[in-house]
C-alpha positions in Angstrom: 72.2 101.0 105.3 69.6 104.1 105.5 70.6 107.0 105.4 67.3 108.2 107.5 68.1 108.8 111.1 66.8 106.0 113.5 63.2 106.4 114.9 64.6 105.8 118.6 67.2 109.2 118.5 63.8 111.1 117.1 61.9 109.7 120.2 64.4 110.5 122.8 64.9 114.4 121.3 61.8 115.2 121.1 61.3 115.1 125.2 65.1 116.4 125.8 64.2 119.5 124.1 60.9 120.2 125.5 62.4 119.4 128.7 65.5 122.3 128.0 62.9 124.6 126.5 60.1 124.3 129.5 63.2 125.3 132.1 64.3 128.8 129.9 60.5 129.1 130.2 60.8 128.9 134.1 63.3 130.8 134.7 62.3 133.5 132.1 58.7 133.8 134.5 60.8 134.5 137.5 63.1 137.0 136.0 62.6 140.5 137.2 63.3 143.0 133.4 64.5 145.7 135.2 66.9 143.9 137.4 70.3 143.7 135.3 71.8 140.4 137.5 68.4 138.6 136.8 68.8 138.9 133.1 72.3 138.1 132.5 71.2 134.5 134.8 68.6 134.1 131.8 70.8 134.5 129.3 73.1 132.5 130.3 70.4 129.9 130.8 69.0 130.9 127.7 72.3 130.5 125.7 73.8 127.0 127.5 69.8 125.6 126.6 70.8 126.8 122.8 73.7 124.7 123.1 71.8 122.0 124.2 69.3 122.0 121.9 71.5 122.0 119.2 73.9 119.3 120.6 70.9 117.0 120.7 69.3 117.8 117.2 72.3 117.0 115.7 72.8 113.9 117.6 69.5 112.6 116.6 69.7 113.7 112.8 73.4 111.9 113.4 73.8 109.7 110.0 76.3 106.9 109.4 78.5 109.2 107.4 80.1 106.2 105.7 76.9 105.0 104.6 78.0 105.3 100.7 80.6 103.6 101.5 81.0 100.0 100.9 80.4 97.6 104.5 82.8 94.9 102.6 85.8 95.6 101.0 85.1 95.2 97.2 88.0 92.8 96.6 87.8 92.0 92.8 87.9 95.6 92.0 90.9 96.5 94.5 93.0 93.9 92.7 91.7 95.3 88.8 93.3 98.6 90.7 96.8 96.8 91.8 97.1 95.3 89.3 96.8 98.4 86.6 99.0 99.9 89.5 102.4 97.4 89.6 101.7 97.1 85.9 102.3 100.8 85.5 105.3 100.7 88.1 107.2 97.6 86.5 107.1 98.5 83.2 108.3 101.9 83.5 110.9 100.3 86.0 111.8 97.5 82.9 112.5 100.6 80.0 114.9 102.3 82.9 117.0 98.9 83.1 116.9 98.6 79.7 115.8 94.7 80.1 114.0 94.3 76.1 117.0 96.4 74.3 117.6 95.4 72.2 116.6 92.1 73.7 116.5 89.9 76.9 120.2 88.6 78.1 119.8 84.8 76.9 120.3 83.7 80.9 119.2 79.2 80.9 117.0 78.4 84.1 117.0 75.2 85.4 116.5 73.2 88.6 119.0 72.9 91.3 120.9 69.7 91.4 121.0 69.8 95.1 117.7 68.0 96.2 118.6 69.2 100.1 117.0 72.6 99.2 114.0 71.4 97.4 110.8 70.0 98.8 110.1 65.8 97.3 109.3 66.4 93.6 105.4 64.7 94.2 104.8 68.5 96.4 106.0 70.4 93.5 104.3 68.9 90.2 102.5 66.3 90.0 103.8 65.1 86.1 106.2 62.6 86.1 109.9 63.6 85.5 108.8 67.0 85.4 112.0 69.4 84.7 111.7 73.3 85.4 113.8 74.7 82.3 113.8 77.9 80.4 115.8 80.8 78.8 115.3 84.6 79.8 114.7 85.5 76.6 111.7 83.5 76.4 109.7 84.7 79.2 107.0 83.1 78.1 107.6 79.7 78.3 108.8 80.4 82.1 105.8 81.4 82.9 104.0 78.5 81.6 106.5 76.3 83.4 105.8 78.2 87.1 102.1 78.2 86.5 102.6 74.4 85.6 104.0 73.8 89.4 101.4 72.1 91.8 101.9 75.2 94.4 103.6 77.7 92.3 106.1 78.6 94.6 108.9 79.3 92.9 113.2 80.2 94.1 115.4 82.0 91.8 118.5 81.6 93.0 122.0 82.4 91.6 125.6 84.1 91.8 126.1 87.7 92.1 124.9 89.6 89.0 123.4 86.6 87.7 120.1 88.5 86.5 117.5 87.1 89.5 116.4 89.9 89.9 115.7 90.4 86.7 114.2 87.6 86.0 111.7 88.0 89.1 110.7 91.4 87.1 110.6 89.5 83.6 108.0 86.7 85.4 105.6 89.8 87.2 105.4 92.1 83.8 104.7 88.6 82.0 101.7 87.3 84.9 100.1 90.8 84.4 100.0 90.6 80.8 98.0 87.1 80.9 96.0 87.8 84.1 92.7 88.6 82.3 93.0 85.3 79.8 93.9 83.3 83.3 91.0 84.4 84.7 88.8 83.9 81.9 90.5 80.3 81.9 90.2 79.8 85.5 87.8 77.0 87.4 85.3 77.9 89.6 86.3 79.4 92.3 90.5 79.8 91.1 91.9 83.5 91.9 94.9 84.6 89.7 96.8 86.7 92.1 98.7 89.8 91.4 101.8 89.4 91.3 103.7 92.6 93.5 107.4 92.5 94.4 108.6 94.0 97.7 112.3 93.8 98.8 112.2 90.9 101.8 114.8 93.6 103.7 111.8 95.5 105.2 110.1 92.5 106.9 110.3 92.9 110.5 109.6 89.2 111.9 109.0 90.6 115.3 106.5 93.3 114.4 104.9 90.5 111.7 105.8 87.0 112.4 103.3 86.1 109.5 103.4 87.1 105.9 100.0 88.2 105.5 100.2 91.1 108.0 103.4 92.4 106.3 102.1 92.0 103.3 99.1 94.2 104.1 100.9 97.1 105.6 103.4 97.5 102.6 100.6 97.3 100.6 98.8 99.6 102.2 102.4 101.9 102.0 103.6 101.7 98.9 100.1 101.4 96.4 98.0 104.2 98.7 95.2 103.9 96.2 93.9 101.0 97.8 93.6 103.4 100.8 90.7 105.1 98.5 88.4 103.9 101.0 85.1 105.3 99.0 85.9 103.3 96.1 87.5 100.3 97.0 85.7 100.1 101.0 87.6 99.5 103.9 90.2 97.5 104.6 91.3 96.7 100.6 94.9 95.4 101.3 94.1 93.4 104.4 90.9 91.3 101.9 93.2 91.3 99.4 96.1 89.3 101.3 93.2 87.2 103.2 91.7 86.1 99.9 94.9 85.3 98.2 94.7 87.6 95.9 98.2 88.5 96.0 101.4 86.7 94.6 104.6 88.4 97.0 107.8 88.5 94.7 110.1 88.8 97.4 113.4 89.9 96.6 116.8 89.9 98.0 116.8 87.3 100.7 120.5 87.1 100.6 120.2 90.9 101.9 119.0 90.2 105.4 120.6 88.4 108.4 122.2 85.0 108.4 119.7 83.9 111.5 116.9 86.3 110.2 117.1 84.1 107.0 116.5 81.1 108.5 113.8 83.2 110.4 111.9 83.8 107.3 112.1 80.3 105.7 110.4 79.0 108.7 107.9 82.0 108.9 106.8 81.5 105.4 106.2 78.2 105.6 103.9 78.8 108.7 102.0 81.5 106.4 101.8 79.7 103.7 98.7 77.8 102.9 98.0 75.3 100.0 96.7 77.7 97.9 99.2 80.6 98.5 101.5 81.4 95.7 105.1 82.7 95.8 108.3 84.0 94.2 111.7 84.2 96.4 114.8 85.2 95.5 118.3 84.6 97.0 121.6 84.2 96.2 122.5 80.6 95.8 125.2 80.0 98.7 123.0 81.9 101.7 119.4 80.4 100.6 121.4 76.9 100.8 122.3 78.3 104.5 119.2 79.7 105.3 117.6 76.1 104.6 120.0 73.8 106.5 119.7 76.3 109.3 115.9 76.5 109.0 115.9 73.0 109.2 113.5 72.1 106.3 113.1 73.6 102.6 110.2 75.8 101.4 107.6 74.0 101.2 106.5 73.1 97.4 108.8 75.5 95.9 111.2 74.4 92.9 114.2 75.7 93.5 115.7 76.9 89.7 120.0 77.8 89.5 121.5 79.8 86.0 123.7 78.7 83.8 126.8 80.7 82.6 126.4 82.5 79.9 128.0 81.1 76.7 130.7 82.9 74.6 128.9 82.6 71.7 125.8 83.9 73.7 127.4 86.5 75.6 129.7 87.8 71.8 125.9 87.8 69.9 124.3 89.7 72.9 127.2 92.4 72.6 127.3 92.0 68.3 122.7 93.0 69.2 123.9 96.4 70.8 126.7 97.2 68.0 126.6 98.9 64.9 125.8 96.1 62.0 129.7 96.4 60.7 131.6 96.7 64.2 135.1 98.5 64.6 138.3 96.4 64.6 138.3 96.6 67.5 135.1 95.4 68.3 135.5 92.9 66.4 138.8 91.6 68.4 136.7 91.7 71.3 134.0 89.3 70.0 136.5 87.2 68.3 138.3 87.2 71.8 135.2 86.4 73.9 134.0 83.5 71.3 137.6 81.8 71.4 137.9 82.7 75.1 141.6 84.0 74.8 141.3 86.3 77.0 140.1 84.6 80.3 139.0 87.8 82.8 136.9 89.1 79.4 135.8 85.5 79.3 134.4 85.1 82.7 132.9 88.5 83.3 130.8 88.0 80.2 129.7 85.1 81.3 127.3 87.2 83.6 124.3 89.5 82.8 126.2 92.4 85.1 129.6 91.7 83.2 127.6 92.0 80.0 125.8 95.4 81.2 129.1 96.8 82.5 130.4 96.3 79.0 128.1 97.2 77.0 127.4 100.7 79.5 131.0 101.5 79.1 132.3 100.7 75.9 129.5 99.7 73.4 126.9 103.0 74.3 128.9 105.2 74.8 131.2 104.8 71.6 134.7 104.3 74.0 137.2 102.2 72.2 137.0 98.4 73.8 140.9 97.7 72.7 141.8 97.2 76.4 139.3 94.5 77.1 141.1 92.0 74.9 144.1 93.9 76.8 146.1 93.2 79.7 143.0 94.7 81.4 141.0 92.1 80.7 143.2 89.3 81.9 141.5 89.1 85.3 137.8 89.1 86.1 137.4 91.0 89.6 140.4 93.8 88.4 138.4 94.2 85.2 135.4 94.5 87.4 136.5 96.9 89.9 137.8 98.9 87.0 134.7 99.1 85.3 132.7 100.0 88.3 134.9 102.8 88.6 133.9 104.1 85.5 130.4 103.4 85.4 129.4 106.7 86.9 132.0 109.3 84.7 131.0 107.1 81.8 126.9 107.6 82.0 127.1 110.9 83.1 129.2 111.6 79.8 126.7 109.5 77.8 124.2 111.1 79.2 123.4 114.8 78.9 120.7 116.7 80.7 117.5 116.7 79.2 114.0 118.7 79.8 112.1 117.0 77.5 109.4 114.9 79.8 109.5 112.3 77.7 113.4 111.6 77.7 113.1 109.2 80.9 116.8 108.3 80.5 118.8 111.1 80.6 119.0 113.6 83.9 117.4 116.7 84.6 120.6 118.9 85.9 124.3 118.7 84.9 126.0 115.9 87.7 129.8 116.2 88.7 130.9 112.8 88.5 133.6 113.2 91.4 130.4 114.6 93.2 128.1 112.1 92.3 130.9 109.4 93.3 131.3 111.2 96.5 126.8 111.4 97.4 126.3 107.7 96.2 129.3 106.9 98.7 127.6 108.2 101.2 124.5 106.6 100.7 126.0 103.2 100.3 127.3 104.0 103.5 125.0 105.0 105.3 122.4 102.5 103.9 125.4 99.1 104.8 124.4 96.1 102.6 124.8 93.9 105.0 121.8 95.7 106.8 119.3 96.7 104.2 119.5 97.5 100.4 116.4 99.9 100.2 117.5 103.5 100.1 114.5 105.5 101.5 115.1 108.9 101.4 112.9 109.2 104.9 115.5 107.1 106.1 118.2 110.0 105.6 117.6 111.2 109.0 117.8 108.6 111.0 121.8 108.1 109.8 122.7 111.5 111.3 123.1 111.6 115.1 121.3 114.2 116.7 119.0 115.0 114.3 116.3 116.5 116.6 118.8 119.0 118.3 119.3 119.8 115.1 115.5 121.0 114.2 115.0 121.9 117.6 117.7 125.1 116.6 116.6 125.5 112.9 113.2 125.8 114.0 113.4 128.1 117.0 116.4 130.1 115.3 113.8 131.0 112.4 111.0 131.9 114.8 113.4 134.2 117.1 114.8 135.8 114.2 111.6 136.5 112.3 110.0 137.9 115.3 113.3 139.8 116.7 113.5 141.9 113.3 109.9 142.7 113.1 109.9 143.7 117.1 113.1 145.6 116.7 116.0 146.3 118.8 116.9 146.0 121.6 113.4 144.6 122.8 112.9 142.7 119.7 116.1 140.4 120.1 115.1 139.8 123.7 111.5 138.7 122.6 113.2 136.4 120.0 115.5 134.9 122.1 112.7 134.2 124.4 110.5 132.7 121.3 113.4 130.5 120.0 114.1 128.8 123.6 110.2 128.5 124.0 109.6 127.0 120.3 112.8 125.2 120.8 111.5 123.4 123.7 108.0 122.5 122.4 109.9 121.2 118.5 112.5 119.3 120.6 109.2 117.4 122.8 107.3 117.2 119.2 110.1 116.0 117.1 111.7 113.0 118.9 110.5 110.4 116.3 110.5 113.1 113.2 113.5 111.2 112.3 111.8 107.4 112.5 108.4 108.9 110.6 107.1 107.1 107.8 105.6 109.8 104.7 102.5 110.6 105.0 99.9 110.9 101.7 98.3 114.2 100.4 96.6 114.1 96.7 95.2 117.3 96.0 93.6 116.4 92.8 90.0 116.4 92.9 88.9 114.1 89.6 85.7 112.2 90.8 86.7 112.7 95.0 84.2 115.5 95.1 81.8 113.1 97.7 84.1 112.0 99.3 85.9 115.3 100.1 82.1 116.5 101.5 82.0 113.2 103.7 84.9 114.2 105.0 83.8 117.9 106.2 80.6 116.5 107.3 82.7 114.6 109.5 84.9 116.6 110.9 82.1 119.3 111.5 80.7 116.9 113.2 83.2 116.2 115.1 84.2 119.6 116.4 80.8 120.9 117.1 80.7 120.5 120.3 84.1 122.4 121.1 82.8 125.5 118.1 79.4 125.4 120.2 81.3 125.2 123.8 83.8 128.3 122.7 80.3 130.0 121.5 78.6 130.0 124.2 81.3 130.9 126.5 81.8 134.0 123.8 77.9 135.1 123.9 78.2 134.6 128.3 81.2 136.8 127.9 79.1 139.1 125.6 76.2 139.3 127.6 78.1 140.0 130.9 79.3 142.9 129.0 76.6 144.3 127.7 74.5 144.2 131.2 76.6 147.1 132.3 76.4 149.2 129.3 73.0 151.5 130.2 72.7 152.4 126.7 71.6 148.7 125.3 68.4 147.1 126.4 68.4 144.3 128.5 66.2 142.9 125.6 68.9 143.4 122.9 71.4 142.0 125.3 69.8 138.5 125.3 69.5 138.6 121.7 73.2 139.5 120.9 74.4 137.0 123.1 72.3 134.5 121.1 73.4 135.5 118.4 77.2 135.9 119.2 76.6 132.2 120.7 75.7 131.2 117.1 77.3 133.0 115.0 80.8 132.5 116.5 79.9 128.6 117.4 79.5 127.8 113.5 81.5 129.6 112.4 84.0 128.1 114.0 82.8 124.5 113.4 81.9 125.8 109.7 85.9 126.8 109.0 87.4 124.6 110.8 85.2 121.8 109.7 85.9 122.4 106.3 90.0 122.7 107.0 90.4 119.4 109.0 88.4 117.5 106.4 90.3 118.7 104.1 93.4 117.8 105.5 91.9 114.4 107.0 90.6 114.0 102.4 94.4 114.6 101.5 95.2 111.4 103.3 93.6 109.1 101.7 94.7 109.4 97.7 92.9 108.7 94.5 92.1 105.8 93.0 94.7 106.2 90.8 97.4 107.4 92.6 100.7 105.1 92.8 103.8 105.4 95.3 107.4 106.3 93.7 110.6 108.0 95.5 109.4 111.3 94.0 105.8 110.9 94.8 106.1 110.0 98.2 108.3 113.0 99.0 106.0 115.3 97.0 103.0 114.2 98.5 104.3 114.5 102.7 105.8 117.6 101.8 102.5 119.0 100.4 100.7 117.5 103.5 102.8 118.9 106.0 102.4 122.2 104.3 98.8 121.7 104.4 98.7 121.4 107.8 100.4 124.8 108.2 98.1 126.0 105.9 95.0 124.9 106.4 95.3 124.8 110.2 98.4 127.1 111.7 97.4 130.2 109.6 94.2 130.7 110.5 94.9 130.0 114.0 97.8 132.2 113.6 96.0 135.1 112.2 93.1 134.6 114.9 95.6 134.9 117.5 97.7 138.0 116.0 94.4 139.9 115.4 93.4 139.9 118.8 97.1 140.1 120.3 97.4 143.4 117.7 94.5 144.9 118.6 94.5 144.5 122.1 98.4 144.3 123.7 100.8 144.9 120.7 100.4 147.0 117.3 99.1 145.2 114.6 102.1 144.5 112.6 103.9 143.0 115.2 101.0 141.0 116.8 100.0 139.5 113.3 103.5 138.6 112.9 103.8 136.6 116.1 100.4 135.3 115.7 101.2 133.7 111.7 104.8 132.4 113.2 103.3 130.6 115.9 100.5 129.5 114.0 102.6 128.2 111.7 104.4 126.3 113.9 101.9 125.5 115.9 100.3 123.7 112.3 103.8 121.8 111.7 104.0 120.1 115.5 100.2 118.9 115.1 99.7 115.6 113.6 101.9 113.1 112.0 104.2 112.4 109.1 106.8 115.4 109.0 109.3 112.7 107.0 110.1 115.4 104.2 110.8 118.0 106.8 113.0 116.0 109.3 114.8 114.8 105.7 115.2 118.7 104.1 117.1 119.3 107.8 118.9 116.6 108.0 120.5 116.4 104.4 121.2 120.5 104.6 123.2 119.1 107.7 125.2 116.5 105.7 125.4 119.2 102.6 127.4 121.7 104.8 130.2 118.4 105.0 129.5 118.1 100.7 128.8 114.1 101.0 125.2 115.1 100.1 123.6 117.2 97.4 121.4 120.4 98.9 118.4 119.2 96.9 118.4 115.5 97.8 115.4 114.2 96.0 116.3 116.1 92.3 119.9 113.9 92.5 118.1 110.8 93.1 116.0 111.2 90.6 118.9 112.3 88.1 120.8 108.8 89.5 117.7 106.8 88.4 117.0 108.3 85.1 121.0 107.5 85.0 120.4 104.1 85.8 123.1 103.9 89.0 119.6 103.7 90.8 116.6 101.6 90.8 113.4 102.6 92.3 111.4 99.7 94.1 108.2 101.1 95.1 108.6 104.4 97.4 112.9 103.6 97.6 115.7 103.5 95.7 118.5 100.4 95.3 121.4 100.4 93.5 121.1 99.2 89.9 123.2 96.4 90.9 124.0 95.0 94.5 127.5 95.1 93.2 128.0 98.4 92.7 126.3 99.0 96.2 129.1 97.0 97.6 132.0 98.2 95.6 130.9 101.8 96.7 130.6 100.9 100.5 134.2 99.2 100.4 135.7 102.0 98.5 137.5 105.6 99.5 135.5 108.2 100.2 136.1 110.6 97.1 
């Protein structure tokens, strides 16, 4: 697209302007110089002309000021950057669980014997006989046998703690590590997708009934450098869905709704075309529901169940984590486990969550495992629940604090363990299993009833008191008292869906977004020019009016101050608060590289909503206070009042106050001690512990299990 300005704007200006200019030339002719009225009527003729004129040059020099950027969405090169993003996310994800050490749980994959859930066999592979079989620990060969399916749509299904999850993980990490050798394999005209896994629990079916527009927005959400619109062009997650260059991995559908799984079956199977790819999984017992209910299976998908673990398999996992000459009483354990003497030992380590909880409790952390071949270990949910309970004590003892940035496994502050019991209680809580797994900490808010009375009195309480001590007594407690019912009214209209917002995106780093930060100045300068030139001229009228009754300036001068007040003021105003709004408006849209975690997403809307106070309520502010100061109040107080309310005035404008409405909302629930006062540092510390997992921008719990056992259990 040229970047010249079209011939036809050039053609109509050039007339406009002679037009404005030939009527200041009229009136000038008629105007009397010594009459003082006269010459204030040609200067504000004179100065709404200048306005004008201006408005209309920079109408036809107007450019398409996304011109540079792309008119098509460069689809090849958004999916090079998902896929170096999820590849990035997962594998730091797999060292946190801990899935390669010392190796993979040996979990055997094979296809469900109950043909009701399964398409015909002729819709999932085309070779005769063919048998969908595999072992965790060769990840490898399960990959071959998915890519091997006619559709490759694939079910993991299971038992609780029976590693689908896991395995869904084990399957992305291994798709990204062969994508460029699939694509150099690949026919004409073959995409290899990008495999991304999304929890199914945020699919809203009545927002999206069809995949492909939930899919876009999550994207969209949780990788925001697709949102790099001058690298990628617009629209990257929407071309990427439509060209099926995306594999979902969607997890948990066992976590929703009994009718809203049924739902989903039926949706995805009206989204799904031939080509489109997929990866579900479900516990076995509700995806069998969820079918019958639905009425019909997924279409083309194989449908694969685990095995039970072996003794022998599950004593030579455990013998992989231990010492190369066990302790005796290790080595009653194993012996135990191999002979199956014990039974509730037995049957919990027949599971890849039994095998975790054992090896977490006993085997890292050096505890003496004498009571699993115990009375303790004589029944499989006792031994359980006992173990659960000591997951937390247990990992935080293992587990010092650590500064080091690259020790990713230990925390960064000393935990309680009767206080972290007592915050993950809450959470599991307030985030039910039965409703949702995902853990978003922007979600915090919403769990607390009256959240927005309760800004509504932070936030005018802080402005009544800040401005009541700088006014003084007695008048300066009235004035804040005033202030804090006045900002107290405007926050409560402002903040009724601070609770509901989603985080907004602010990336400060500059690193090759140079252009596109000046696109974005250009654009809002552009934009606000006609209010900077509107609030000029009204300035250089005002200035003019003025000056015609002051006998000691010439009328001549007058005209030509009020000219140059009119421009002066006009771009200045468009030239600072041009290049504040762009900024703000390049914040929101990251860099290329920039990925979406827990901490990341809470960093980057708390730095945007302070840079909307910034960038925007303090200068306001200070404009306002000067001119209060100098003209009704002193100067110290009228600067005061002016930053406060510019401030404010900064935080109410826009969107995306998420990390605010959270920092209120969790001081509220600290007070009652079910939460930490720093919400997102405990998180973080619960995921380096591994209690946590992070999925994208939210946190689960390592295990559904333990989500469960903490929502059932006493509060601490």
């Amino acid at each position: 697209m040229s970047r010249r300005p079209t011939r036809w704007r050039i053609l109509a200006a050039v007339p406009a302007i002679a037009a404005l200019s030939g009527a200041v030339a009229v009136v000038a002719r008629a105007v009397d110089p010594d009459d003082k009225v006269n010459l204030a009527d040609l200067a504000a003729v004179a100065i709404a002309a200048a306005v004008a004129i201006a408005a209309v040059v920079v109408w036809a020099r107007r450019r398409d000021l996304t011109a540079n950027e792309p008119a098509f969405p460069d689809v090849q090169k958004a999916a090079d950057v998902l896929a170096d993003r999820v590849r990035l996310q997962w594998e730091a994800e797999a060292r946190h669980r801990s899935l390669s050490d010392p190796e993979p749980i040996p979990v055997r994959w094979q296809l469900t014997a109950d043909e009701a859930v399964m398409s015909p066999p002729r819709l999932i592979s085309g070779a005769a006989g063919y048998a969908f079989t595999g072992r965790s620990d060769d990840i490898a060969a399960l990959a071959a046998a998915f890519r091997a399916l006619s559709r490759r749509r694939l079910v993991i299904t299971g038992g609780s703690g029976m590693g689908k999850t896991t395995l869904a993980v084990q399957l992305l990490l291994r798709l990204l590590a062969t994508r460029a050798a699939d694509q150099a394999a690949a026919t004409d005209g073959e995409v290899v997708p990008v495999p991304v896994l999304l929890p199914i629990s945020g699919w809203d079916l009545r927002r999206h009934p069809g995949l492909q527009g939930w899919l876009a927005e999550r994207l969209a959400q949780e990788y925001p450098a697709l949102n790099s619109t001058p690298q990628l062009g617009p629209q990257a997650a929407a071309a990427l869905i439509a060209g099926g260059h995306v594999l979902p991995v969607l997890d948990g559908l066992d976590e929703i709704g009994d009718q809203a799984r049924a739902d989903v079956i039926t949706a995805l199977n009206a989204s799904l075309g031939n080509a489109d790819q997929l990866i579900l999984t479900s516990r076995t017992t509700e995806f069998t529901t969820a079918v019958k209910s639905a009425g019909r299976p997924l279409t083309g998908a194989a449908v694969i169940t685990p095995a039970q673990l072996s003794p022998q398999a599950a004593a030579d996992y455990l013998r992989a984590c231990l010492p190369t000459a066990p302790s005796e009483s290790w080595r009653k354990v194993l012996s135990a486990l191999e002979t199956r003497t014990v039974a509730g030992l037995s049957e919990l380590a027949a599971t890849p969550l039994g095998l975790w909880l054992i090896r977490t409790i006993f085997a890292a952390s050096g505890a003496d495992p004498a009571p699993l071949a115990g009375p303790l270990g004589g029944e499989a949910a006792a031994l359980r629940a006992h173990l659960l309970d000591r997951l937390i004590p247990t990992l935080i003892k293992a587990r010092p604090p650590s500064t080091v940035p690259g020790d990713h496994f230990r925390p960064r502050h000393r935990l309680h363990p009767d206080a972290t019991r007592r915050y993950l209680t809450y959470l599991a809580r307030a985030f039910p299993p039965d409703e949702t797994r995902d853990i978003a900490w922007w979600r915090i808010a919403a769990t607390l009833p009256h959240t927005q009375r309760t800004i509504t009195l932070v936030t005018g309480l802080i402005a009544g008191l800040v401005i009541g001590l700088v006014a003084g007594l007695p008048t300066g407690l009235a004035a804040g008292l005033i202030v804090a019912v006045i900002v107290g009214l405007v926050t409560d209209l402002r903040s009724r869906s601070w609770a509901n917002e989603l985080p907004g995106h602010a990336d400060l780093r500059f690193r090759g977004e140079g252009r596109s930060l000046l696109r974005a100045i250009r654009r809002r300068m552009a934009g606000i020019l006609g209010t900077g030139l509107v609030i000029g001229f009204l300035a250089g009228v005002l200035t003019v009016v003025f000056l015609a009754s002051a006998p000691t300036i010439a009328p001549e001068a007058t005209l030509a101050i009020g000219l140059a007040v009119t421009l002066v003021l006009g771009l200045t105003f468009v030239l600072v608060f041009g290049i504040m709004l762009g900024l703000v408006e390049w914040a929101e849209h990251p860099a290329r590289m920039s990925s979406s975690t827990p901490s990341s997403s809470w960093r980057s809307d708390q730095a945007l909503t302070l840079l909307r106070m910034l960038t925007i309520g303090l200068p306001v502010g200070l404009t306002a206070g000067l001119v209060a100061g100098v003209l009704l109040t002193g100067l110290v107080t009228g600067l005061t009042v002016g930053v406060v309310t510019g401030l404010l005035f900064g935080l109410l404008v826009g969107e995306h106050r998420a990390w605010l409405a959270c920092t209120v909302a969790s001081g509220r629930i600290a007070l009652t001690r079910q939460l930490p006062w720093q919400i997102m540092p405990f998180l973080d510390d619960a995921h380096r512990l591994g209690l946590l997992r992070a999925v994208g921008p939210v946190y689960q719990f390592r295990h559904a299990v333990l989500h469960d056992h903490l929502a059932t259990a006493p509060l601490p």
